[in-house]
Structures are given as C-alpha cells and as structure tokens.
C-alpha positions as CSV (number, residue, x, y, z in Angstrom):
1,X,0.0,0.0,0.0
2,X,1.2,3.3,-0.6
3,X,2.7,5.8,1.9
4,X,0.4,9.1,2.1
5,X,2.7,11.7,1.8
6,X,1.3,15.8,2.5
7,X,3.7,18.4,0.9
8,X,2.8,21.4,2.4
9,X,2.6,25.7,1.3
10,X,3.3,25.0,-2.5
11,X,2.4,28.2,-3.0
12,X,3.9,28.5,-6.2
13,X,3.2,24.4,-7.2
14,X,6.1,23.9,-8.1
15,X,7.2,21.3,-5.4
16,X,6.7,18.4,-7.9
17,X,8.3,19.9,-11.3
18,X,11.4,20.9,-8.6
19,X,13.1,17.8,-8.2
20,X,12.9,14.2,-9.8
21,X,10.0,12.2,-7.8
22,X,10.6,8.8,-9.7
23,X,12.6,7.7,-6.8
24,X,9.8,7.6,-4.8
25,X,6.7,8.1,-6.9
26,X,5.6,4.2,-6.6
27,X,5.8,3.8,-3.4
28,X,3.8,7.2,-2.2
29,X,0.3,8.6,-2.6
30,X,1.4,12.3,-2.9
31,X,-1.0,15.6,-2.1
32,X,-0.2,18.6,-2.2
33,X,-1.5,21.3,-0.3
34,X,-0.8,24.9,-2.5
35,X,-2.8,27.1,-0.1
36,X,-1.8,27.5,3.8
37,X,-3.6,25.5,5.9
38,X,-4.3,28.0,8.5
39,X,-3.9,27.6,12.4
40,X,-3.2,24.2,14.6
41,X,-7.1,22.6,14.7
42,X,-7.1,22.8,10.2
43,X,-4.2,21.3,10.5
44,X,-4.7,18.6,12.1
45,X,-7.6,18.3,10.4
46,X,-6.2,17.9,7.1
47,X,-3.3,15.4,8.0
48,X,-4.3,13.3,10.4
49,X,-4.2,10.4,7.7
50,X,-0.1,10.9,6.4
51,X,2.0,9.6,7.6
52,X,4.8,11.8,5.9
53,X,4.8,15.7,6.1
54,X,6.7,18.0,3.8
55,X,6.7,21.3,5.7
56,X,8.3,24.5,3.4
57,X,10.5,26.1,5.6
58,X,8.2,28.0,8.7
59,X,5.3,28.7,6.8
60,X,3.0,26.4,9.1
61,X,3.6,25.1,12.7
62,X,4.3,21.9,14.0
63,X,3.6,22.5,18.1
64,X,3.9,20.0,20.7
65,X,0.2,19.9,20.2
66,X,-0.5,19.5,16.7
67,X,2.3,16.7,16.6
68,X,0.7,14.5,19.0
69,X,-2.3,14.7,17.1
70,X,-1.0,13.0,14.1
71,X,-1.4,9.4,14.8
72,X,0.1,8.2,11.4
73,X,2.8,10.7,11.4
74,X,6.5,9.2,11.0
75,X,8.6,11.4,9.1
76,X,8.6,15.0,9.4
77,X,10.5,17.0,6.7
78,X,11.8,20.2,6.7
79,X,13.2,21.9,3.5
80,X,16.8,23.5,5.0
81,X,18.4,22.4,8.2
82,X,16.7,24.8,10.8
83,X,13.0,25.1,11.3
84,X,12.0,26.6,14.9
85,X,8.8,26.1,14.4
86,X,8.6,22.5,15.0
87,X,8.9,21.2,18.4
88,X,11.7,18.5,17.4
89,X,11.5,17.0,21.4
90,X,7.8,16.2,20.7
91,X,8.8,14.9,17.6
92,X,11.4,12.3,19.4
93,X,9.0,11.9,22.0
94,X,6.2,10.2,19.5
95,X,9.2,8.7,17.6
96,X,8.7,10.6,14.4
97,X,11.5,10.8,12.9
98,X,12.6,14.4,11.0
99,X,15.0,15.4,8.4
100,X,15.9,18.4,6.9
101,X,17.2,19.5,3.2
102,X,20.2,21.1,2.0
103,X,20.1,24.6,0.7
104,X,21.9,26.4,-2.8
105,X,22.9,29.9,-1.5
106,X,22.7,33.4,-0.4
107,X,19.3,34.2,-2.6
108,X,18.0,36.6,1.0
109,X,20.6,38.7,0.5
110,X,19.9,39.8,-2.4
111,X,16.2,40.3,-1.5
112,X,17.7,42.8,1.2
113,X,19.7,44.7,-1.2
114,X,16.6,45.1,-3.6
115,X,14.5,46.0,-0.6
116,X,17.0,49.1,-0.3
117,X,17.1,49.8,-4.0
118,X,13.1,49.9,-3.8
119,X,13.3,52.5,-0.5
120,X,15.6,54.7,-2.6
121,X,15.4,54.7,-6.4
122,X,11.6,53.5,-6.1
123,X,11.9,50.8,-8.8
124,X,9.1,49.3,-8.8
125,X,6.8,52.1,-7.8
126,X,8.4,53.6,-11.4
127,X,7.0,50.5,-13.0
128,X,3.5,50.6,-12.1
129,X,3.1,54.3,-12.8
130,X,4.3,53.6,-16.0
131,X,2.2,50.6,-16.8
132,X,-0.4,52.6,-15.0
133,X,-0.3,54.7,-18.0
134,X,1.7,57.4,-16.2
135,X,4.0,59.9,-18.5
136,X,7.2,59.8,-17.1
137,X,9.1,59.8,-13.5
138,X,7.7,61.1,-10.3
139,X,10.3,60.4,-7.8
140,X,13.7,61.3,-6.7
141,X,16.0,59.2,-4.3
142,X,19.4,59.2,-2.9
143,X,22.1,56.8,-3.8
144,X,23.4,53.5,-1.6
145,X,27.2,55.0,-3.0
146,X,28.6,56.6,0.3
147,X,25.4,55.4,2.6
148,X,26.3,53.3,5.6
149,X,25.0,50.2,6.0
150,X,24.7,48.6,9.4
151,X,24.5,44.8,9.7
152,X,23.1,43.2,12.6
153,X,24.7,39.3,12.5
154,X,27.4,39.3,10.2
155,X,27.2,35.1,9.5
156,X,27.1,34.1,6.3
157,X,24.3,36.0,4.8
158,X,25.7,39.5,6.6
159,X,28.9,38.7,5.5
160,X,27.2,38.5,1.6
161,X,25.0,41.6,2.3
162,X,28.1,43.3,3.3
163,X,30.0,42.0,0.1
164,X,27.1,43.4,-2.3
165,X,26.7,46.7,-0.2
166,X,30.7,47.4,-0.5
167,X,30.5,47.0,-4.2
168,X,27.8,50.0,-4.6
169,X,30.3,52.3,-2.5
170,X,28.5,51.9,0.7
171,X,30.4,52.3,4.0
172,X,29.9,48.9,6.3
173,X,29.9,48.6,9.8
174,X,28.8,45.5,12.0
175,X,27.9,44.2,15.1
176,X,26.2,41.3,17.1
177,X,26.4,39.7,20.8
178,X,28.9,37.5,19.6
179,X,30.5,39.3,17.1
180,X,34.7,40.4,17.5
181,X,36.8,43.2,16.3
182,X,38.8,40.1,14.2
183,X,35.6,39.0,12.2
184,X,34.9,42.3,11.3
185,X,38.7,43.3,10.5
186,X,38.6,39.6,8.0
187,X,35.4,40.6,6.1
188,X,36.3,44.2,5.9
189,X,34.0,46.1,7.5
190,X,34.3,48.3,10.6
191,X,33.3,47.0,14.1
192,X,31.1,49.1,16.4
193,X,28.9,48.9,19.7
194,X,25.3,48.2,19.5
195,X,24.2,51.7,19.8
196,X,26.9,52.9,17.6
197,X,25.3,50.4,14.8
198,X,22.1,52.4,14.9
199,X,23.5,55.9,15.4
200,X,25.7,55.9,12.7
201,X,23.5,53.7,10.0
202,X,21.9,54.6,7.3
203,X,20.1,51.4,6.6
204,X,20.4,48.5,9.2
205,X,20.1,45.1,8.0
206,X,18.9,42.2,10.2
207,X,21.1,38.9,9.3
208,X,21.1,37.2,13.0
209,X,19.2,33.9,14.0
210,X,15.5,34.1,16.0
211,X,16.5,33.0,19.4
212,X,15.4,33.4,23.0
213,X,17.7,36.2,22.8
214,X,17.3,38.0,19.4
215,X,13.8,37.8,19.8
216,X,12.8,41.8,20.6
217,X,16.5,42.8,20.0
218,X,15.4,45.9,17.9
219,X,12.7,48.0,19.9
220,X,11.8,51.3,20.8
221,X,15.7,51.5,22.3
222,X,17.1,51.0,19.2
223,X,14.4,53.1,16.9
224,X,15.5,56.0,19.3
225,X,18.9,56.0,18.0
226,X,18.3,55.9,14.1
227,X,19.2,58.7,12.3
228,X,15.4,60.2,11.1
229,X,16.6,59.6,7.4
230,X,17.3,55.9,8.3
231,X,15.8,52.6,6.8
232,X,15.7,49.2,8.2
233,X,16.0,46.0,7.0
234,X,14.4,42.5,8.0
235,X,14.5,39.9,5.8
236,X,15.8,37.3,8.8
237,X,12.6,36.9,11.3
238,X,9.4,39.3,12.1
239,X,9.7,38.7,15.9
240,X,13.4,39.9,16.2
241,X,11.9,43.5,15.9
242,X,9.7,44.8,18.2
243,X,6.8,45.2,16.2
244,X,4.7,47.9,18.1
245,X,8.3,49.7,18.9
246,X,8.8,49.6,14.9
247,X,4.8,50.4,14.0
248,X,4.9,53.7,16.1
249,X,8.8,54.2,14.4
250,X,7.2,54.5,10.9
251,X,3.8,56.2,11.7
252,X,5.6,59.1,13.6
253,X,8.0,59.3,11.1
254,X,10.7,59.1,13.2
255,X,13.0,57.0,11.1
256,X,12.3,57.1,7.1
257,X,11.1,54.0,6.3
258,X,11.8,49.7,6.8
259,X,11.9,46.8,4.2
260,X,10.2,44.0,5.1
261,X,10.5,40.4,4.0
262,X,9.3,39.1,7.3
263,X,7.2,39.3,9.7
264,X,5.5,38.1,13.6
265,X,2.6,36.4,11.6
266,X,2.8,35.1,8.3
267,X,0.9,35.3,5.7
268,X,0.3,38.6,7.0
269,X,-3.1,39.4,7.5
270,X,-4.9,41.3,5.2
271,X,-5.8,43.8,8.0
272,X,-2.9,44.7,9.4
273,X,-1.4,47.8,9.3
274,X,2.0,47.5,7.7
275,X,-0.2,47.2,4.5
276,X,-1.6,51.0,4.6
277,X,1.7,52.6,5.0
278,X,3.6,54.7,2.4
279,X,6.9,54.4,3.6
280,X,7.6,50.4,4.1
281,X,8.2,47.8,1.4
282,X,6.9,45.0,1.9
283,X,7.4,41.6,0.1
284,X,6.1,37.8,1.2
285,X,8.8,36.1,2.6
286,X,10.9,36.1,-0.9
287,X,14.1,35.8,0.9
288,X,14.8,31.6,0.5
289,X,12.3,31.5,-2.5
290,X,14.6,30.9,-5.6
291,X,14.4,28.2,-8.5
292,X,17.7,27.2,-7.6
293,X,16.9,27.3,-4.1
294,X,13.5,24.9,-4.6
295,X,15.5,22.8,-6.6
296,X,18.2,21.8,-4.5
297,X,15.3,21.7,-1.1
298,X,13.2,19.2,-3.2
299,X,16.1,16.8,-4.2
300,X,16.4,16.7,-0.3
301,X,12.8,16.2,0.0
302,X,13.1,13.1,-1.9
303,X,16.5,11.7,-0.7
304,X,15.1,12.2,2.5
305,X,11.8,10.1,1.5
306,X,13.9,7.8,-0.1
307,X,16.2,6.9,2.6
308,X,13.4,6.5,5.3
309,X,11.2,4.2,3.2
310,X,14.5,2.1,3.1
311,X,15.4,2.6,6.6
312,X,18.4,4.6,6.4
313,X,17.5,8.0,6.7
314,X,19.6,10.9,6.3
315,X,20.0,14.5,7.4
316,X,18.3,13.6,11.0
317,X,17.7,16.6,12.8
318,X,17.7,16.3,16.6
C-alpha cells in the first residue's frame, strides 16, 4: 500500500516539477497542499491520515500539540536544516522521525539589497506608474554609494550583504552579541557597539538567527537611536523587531522608512497595518524562495523520503 505523503505551502506548485520524484513516486500517494492550511485545529484536520509531512520552511507550525495529534505521522520533513517552528523534542518523544534539506545559496541577501534599491530609487513604484499609463518619472531618491549600512549578525548571509553593499560604495559597519573586532577586520568592515550600529547607519540590516535572545533585539531603544533619514532592514525573522516599537517608528516618522521580508505572523493578515503605509516595502517572505533554491530543497525532500522508506534515513535533525 502506498505511503500518504502531505507536501505542504506549495504556493507556487512547483514542489513536484522541482526535483525528480521517480525515486519515490511508486511507493507514495502524494497531495499537495498549495494554499496555507491556516492555524493548529485545520491542520490537524487535514493530515491526520499521512504519515509523511513535507513542511516548506516555517510557513506552518508543528507545536507539541498539533504533533501529538498526528497518529500516522512518522517522518517530518523540513526543507533546510533549521526550522523553529517544530517542536523536534515532541517529535522524538512520539518517535517521528525528522530530516531536513540542503540549501543552494545566499538568494536573502539579495532580497535585502533590492529592498534598499526599492526605499531609494523607487523601482518598482516607477514601474507601475508607468504601466499605469503614467507619462514619465515622479520620484527622486538618494544613492546606496557613500550610505552606511549597518549589519546586525554578520554570518554568512551578513557577510554577503556586506560583500554586495561594498561594491555600490556603501560604508559597512557591523555588530552582534557574539561578534569580534577580528571578524569584522577579515570581512572588511568596521566593528562598532550596538548603539553605535544604529546611530551611525543609514540602513540597518537584520542577518542574526531568531532565538530566545534575538527575539525583541530591535525596539523602541534602538528606533530612538536611528538617524530620522534611516531605513531598516528585516529579511531574517518578524519577531526579532519589536513590532509595536517599529509600527509607532514609521507612523511618527521618526525614522524614514523599513523593508520587510518578514514578519511576527505570516501570511500577513490582510488587516494589518503595515499594509496602509507609504513608507515600508513589503514583500512575502521572498528571501529563500529561488528556482535554484527549490531545486536543491526538493532533491532533499526526496533523498530524505527515499532513505526512510528504506530505513536509512539521512540528514536527521535532533
């Protein structure tokens, strides 16, 4: 009989023309689920019968509570290796077992360094108006060349933002808990104090991990410091900004503007207010979505399948 197998958020259905299925195809009975599923009680809902889950990244949760109401549930995949949205300990607990993917890329950071380019030159704004029947421009902006660019986390995808931002002239400075005059001094970029970072920047850029101690690491502190001409960046995770800290930021005016890729509840609701303002880009969590990206998470997807279904699975996350 054939495995049920759920592959989750396909928002773009591609999952299945992403990666060769053959390996696998006979043995499972494959849906796919292009629309998100909504909160824990539709989940369950709709997969209490797999017994494999392919889960896209974050986009929904896998709770203590919602795993221990999937009685058929044995494998739990993730596409990369880091989800924190699945409780992995409740997953040991009920002995399913889950894997993650491998990943091609930096594709975020250049999602960050478009979100600038929109906040200044106003790209895409141009675009519409002109398709919109408009005559010609409407907008001025300033150029990234001599900017500074402040980057929170320099891992690898600061360390690439910082690489891209260089080569349009901008000045780079960095900082993070963990973060050392010598790390700084190798990538080639200045090091600086926390408050320095959002003094002195004229776009800060969030590349650090959601944690117990990220989470809230940019509030109403941190928004008091920025220069009122300055722009942030998130394209790492909503909650590591304060989110009413950065709301009353933007609707005072008090720094210019922020580029979103992420945010505390995704897909973002239809209400919320980040969607009426002028002076934030916003863009649905673009940041991993790339055809080279889905490419290499779905051949995980299906080495994963394929080395459970013959008992030697790989890339166990614990």
């Amino acid at each position: 009989m054939a495995v049920r197998c759920a592959i989750l958020d396909d928002y773009q259905n591609v999952a299945l023309k992403s990666a060769d299925w053959s390996k696998v195809k006979a043995d499972l009975d494959i849906k796919v689920f292009n629309a998100h599923l909504g909160g824990s009680a539709n989940v369950i809902a709709a997969l209490k019968d797999f017994a494999i889950i392919v889960a896209m990244r974050e986009r929904t949760a896998f709770p203590r509570a919602v795993i221990e109401a999937l009685p058929n549930l044995k494998l739990l995949i993730t596409t990369g290796m880091r989800n924190a949205s699945i409780d992995s300990e409740a997953a040991k607990a009920r002995g399913v077992t889950l894997c993650g993917t491998g990943s091609f890329g930096r594709p975020t950071s250049g999602v960050a360094i478009g979100l600038m380019l929109e906040l200044t030159r106003h790209i895409g704004h141009e675009n519409a108006r002109l398709h919109a029947g408009a005559t010609w421009q409407s907008t001025i902006g300033p150029d990234l060349e001599g900017m500074t660019l402040g980057v929170l986390g320099l891992g690898n995808l600061g360390q690439r933002t910082a690489t891209i931002a260089k080569a349009f002239g901008m000045k780079v400075i960095a900082w993070s808990q963990n973060l050392t005059p010598e790390k700084c001094e190798a990538a080639g970029v200045g090091y600086v104090g926390k408050d320095d970072l959002f003094r002195q920047s004229d776009f800060i850029t969030i590349h650090v991990v959601l944690s117990p101690r990220s989470r809230g690491i940019v509030g109403a502190h941190e928004f008091g410091l920025m220069k009122p001409s300055a722009y942030l960046i998130n394209t790492s995770r909503g909650p590591i900004v304060d989110e009413p800290a950065m709301l009353a930021a933007l609707r005072e005016r008090r720094i210019a503007g922020a580029g979103l890729d992420v945010f505390d509840v995704e897909p973002l609701p239809l209400d919320h207010p980040l969607r009426k303002m002028d002076n934030v880009v916003l863009t649905p969590h673009l940041g991993y979505v790339s055809e080279q990206n889905y490419r290499g998470y779905f051949a995980g997807v299906v080495e994963d399948i394929r080395g459970f279904l013959d008992g030697k699975p790989v890339r166990v996350l614990t």
